[in-house]
VEXFIVEX-700930 format. One record per residue (C-alpha): residue number from 1; x, y, z. Coordinates in steps of 0.05 Angstrom, whole numbers, always signed. Each point is the difference from the previous one (the first is absolute). Example, Ala and Ser with C-alpha at 12.3 -4.5 7.8 and 13.67 -1.06 7.14 Angstrom:
 bakol      x      y      z
     1   +246    -90   +156
     2    +27    +69    -13
! end
This chain:
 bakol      x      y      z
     1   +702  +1237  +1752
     2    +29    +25    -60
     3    -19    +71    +18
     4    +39    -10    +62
     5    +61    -27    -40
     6     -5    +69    -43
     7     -7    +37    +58
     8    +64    -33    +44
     9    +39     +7    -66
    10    -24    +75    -17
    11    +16    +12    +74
    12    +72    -33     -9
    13    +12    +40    -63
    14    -26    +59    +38
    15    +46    -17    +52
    16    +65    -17    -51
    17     -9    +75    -31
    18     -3    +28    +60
    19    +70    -32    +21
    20    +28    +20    -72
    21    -21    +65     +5
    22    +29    +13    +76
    23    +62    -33    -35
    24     -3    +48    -65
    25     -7    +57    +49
    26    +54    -21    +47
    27    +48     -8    -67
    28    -19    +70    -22
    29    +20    +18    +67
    30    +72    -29     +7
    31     +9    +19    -70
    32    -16    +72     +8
    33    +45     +9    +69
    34    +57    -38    -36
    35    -12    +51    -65
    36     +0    +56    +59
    37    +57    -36    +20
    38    +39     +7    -63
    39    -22    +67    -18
    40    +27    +31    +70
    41    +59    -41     -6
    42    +16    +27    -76
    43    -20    +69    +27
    44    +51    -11    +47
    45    +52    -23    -53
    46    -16    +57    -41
    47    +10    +51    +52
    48    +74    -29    +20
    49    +19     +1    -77
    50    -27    +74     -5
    51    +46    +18    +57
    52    +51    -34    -23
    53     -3    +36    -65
    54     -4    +56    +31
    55    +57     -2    +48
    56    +37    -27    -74
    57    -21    +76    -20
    58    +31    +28    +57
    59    +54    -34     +2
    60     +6    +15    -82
    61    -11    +76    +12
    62    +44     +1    +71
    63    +60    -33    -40
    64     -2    +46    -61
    65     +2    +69    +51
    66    +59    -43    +29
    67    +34     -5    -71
    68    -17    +65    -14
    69    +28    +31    +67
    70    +72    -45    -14
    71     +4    +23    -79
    72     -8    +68    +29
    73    +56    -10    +59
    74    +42    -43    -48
    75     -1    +64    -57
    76    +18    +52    +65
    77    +61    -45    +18
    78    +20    -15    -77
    79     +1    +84     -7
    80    +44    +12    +67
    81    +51    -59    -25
    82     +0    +37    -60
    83    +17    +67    +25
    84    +43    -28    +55
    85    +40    -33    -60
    86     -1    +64    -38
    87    +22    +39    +56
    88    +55    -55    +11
    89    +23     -8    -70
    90     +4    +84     +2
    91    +48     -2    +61
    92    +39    -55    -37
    93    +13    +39    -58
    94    +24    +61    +34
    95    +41    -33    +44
    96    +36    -33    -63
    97     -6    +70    -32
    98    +39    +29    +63
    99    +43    -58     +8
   100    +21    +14    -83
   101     +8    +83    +25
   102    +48    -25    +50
   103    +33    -44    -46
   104     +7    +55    -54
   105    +22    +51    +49
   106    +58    -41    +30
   107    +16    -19    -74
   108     +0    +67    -19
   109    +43    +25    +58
   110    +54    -47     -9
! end
């Protein structure tokens, strides 16, 4: 009888490991897909953040040609105002200069 007992019980213990181990494996399991999980959905993450940096870049780079290209139109405008004023402030002062040689003349001829 008592060999039975150690045999029903080594049979049951047999049995219990068996269960745990189907259970240990079935925990790996879930915990590597949920690991494969999180690894895709960080890979994922990772890959929006590099194209965001990138398009950042861009955007960066694109802006400073824009800046660049309005300096650049800004300086051509600044120079024709200048000369336009130059030219206008030249016409200015000989019309006063002619307006004074009229002056003068009448002066003078009176």
């Amino acid at each position: 009888m008592e060999v039975d007992r150690v045999i029903s019980i080594s049979e049951r213990l047999q049995d219990l490991l068996k269960n745990a181990e189907k259970e240990a494996d079935d925990i790996v399991a879930r915990a590597h897909e949920q690991a494969e999980r999180m690894v895709s959905k960080a890979k994922v993450e990772a890959e929006k953040k590099i194209q965001l940096a990138r398009l950042g870049q861009d955007i960066d780079e694109y802006l400073r040609e824009e800046e660049e290209k309005v300096k650049k139109e800004a300086e051509k405008i600044l120079k024709e105002f200048r000369n336009r004023s130059e030219t206008s402030k030249r016409t200015a002062e000989e019309r006063l200069q002619q307006a004074v040689e009229l002056i003068v003349n009448e002066a003078v001829m009176k």
